[in-house]
C-alpha positions in Angstrom: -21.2 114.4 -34.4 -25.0 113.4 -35.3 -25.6 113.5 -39.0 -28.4 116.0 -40.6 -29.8 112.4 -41.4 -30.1 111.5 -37.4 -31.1 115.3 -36.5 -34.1 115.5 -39.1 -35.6 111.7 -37.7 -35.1 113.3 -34.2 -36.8 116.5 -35.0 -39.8 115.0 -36.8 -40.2 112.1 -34.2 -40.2 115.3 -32.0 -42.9 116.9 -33.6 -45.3 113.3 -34.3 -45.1 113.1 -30.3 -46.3 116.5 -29.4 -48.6 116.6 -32.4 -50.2 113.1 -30.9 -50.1 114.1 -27.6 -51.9 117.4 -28.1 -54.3 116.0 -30.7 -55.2 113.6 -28.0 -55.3 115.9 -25.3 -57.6 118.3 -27.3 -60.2 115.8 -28.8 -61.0 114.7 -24.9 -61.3 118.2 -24.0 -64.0 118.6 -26.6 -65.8 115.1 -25.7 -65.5 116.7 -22.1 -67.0 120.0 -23.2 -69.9 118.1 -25.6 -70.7 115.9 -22.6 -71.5 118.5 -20.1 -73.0 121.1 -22.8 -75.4 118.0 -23.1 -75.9 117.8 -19.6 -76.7 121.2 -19.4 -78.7 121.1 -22.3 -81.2 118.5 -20.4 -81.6 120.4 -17.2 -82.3 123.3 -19.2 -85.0 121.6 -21.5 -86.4 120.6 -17.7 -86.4 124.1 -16.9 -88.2 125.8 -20.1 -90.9 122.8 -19.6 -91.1 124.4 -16.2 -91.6 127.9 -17.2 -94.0 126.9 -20.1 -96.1 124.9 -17.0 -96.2 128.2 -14.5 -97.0 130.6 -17.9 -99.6 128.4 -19.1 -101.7 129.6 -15.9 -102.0 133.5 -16.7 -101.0 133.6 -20.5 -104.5 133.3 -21.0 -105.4 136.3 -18.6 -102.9 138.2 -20.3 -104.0 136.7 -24.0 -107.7 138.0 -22.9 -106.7 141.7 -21.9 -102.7 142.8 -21.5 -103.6 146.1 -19.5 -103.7 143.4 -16.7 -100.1 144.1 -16.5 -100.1 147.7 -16.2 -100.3 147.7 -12.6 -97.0 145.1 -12.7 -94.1 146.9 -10.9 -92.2 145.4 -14.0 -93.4 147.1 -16.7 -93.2 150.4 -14.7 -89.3 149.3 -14.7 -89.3 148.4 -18.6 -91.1 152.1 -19.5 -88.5 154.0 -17.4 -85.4 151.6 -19.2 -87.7 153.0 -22.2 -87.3 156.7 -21.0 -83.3 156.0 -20.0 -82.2 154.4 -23.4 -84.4 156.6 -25.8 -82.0 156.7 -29.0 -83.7 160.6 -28.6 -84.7 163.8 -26.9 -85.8 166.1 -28.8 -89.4 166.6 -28.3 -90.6 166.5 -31.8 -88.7 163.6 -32.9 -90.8 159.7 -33.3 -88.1 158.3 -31.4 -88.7 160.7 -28.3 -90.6 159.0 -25.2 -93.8 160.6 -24.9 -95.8 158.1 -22.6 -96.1 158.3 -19.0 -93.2 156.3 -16.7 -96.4 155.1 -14.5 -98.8 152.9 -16.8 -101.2 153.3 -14.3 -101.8 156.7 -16.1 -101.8 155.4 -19.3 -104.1 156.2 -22.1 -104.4 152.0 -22.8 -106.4 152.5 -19.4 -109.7 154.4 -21.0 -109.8 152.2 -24.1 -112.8 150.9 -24.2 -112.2 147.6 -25.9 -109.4 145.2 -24.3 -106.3 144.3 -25.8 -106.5 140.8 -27.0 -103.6 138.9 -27.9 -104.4 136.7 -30.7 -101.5 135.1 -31.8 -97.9 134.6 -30.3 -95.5 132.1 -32.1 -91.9 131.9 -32.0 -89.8 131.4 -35.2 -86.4 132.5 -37.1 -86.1 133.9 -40.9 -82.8 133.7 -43.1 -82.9 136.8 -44.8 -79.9 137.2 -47.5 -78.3 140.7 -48.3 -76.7 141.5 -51.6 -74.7 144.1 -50.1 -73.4 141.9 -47.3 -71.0 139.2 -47.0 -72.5 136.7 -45.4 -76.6 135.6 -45.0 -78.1 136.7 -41.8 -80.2 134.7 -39.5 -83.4 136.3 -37.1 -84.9 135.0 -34.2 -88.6 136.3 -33.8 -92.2 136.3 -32.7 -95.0 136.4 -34.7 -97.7 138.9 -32.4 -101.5 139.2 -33.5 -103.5 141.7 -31.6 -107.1 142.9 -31.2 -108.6 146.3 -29.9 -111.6 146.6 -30.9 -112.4 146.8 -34.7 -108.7 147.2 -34.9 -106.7 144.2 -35.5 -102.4 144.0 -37.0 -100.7 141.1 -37.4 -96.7 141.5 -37.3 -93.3 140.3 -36.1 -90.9 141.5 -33.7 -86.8 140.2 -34.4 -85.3 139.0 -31.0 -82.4 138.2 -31.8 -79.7 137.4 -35.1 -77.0 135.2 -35.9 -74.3 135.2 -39.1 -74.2 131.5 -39.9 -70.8 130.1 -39.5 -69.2 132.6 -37.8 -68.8 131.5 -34.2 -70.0 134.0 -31.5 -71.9 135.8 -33.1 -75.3 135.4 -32.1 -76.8 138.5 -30.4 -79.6 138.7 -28.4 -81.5 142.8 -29.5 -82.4 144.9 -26.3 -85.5 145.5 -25.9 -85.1 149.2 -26.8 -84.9 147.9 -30.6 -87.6 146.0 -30.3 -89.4 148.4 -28.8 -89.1 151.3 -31.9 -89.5 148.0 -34.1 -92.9 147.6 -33.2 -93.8 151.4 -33.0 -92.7 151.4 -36.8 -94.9 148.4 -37.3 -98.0 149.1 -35.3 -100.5 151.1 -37.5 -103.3 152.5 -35.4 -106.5 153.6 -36.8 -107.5 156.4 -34.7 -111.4 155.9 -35.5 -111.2 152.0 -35.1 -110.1 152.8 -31.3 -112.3 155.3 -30.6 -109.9 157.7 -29.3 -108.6 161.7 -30.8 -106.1 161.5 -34.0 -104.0 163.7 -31.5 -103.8 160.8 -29.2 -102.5 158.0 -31.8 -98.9 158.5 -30.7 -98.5 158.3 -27.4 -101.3 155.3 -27.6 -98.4 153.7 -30.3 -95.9 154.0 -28.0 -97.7 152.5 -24.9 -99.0 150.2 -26.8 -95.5 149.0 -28.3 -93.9 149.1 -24.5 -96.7 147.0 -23.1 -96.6 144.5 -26.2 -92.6 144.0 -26.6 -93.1 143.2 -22.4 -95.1 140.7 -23.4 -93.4 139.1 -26.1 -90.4 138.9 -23.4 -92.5 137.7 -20.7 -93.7 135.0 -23.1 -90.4 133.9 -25.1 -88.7 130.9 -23.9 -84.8 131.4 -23.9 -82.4 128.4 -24.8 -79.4 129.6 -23.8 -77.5 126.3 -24.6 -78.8 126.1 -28.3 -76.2 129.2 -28.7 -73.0 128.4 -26.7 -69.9 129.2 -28.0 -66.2 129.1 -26.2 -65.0 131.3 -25.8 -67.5 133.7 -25.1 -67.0 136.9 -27.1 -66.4 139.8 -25.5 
């Protein structure tokens, strides 16, 4: 009959062997994984560069007068996701679609000055809350634009991120950052040269055409945020 002695040196020999074998197993799975996430993370550098290159010859057409894309099929498909994910639909209430699902009947259209895009920069903010947990981290754009004598300078979140906590970056649908920037956007009724009456369907058409260009514009690194596994 083995001793406890003999069983013990068995057992723990028993354990060092998996414990190796797995330990090994496991670290050349992750080399495997860091490898191709590195291979991936190449093409797709290749790729923005690409999409940066076939931007850079309208972003200024755009940059000069956005209502160039209110005849684009679209953003006649971005108002009507508008209409379809409304957070409301009662009539009186600012989060209620009031703008036309065509932008070819918009009220941009009779402005007379164009909508100039100033400014478009990409950046992220840390932002720490007392009354949370953990810090928070933003993905943005910085947007300047120009009608006119009327001129607002503000930023749009994209996405967030709590550090250290894997998966849990999220990219915001466009439907928040579409009431973000009606919040934000402070029209001057005078400085447009259009009725008081008309201020907030012109904010909201305004805000749809503006958060389709800050998507059409953003560059996406998909790779930067990989996790496995991918949360549900």
């Amino acid at each position: 009959m083995l001793s406890l002695y003999s069983q013990l040196t068995a057992y723990q020999r028993l354990r060092r062997e998996h414990r190796t074998q797995m330990s090994d197993r496991l670290s050349q799975l992750y080399q495997e994984i860091q490898d191709q996430l590195e291979v991936l993370q190449q093409q797709e550098e290749l790729a923005i560069k690409a999409e940066e290159e076939a931007l850079r010859q309208f972003r200024a057409l755009i940059g000069a007068d956005a209502r160039c894309l209110l005849s684009a099929p679209e953003l006649a498909a971005y108002a009507k996701s508008i209409s379809v994910e409304s957070f409301c639909k009662q009539p009186n209430s600012p989060y209620s679609i009031h703008f036309d699902l065509d932008p070819g009947r918009w009220l941009l259209r009779s402005l007379p000055a164009p909508i100039q895009i100033l400014e478009y920069t990409l950046g992220w903010e840390d932002v720490d809350d007392e009354n949370k947990e953990f810090p928070k981290t933003y993905w943005l754009y910085w947007l300047s634009v120009k009608i006119g004598c009327y001129q607002q300078r503000f930023y749009i979140p994209t996405a967030d991120e709590i550090p250290d906590i894997p998966a849990s970056y999220r990219s915001l649908p466009l439907i928040a950052q579409y009431y973000d920037c009606c919040r934000k956007l402070k029209l001057d009724a005078k400085a447009l040269q259009i009725d008081e009456s008309q201020v907030g369907r012109v904010t909201q058409e305004l805000s749809c055409l503006l958060v389709a260009v800050g998507s059409l514009f953003a560059r996406d690194r998909q790779t930067e945020h990989f996790c496995y596994p991918r949360p549900q």
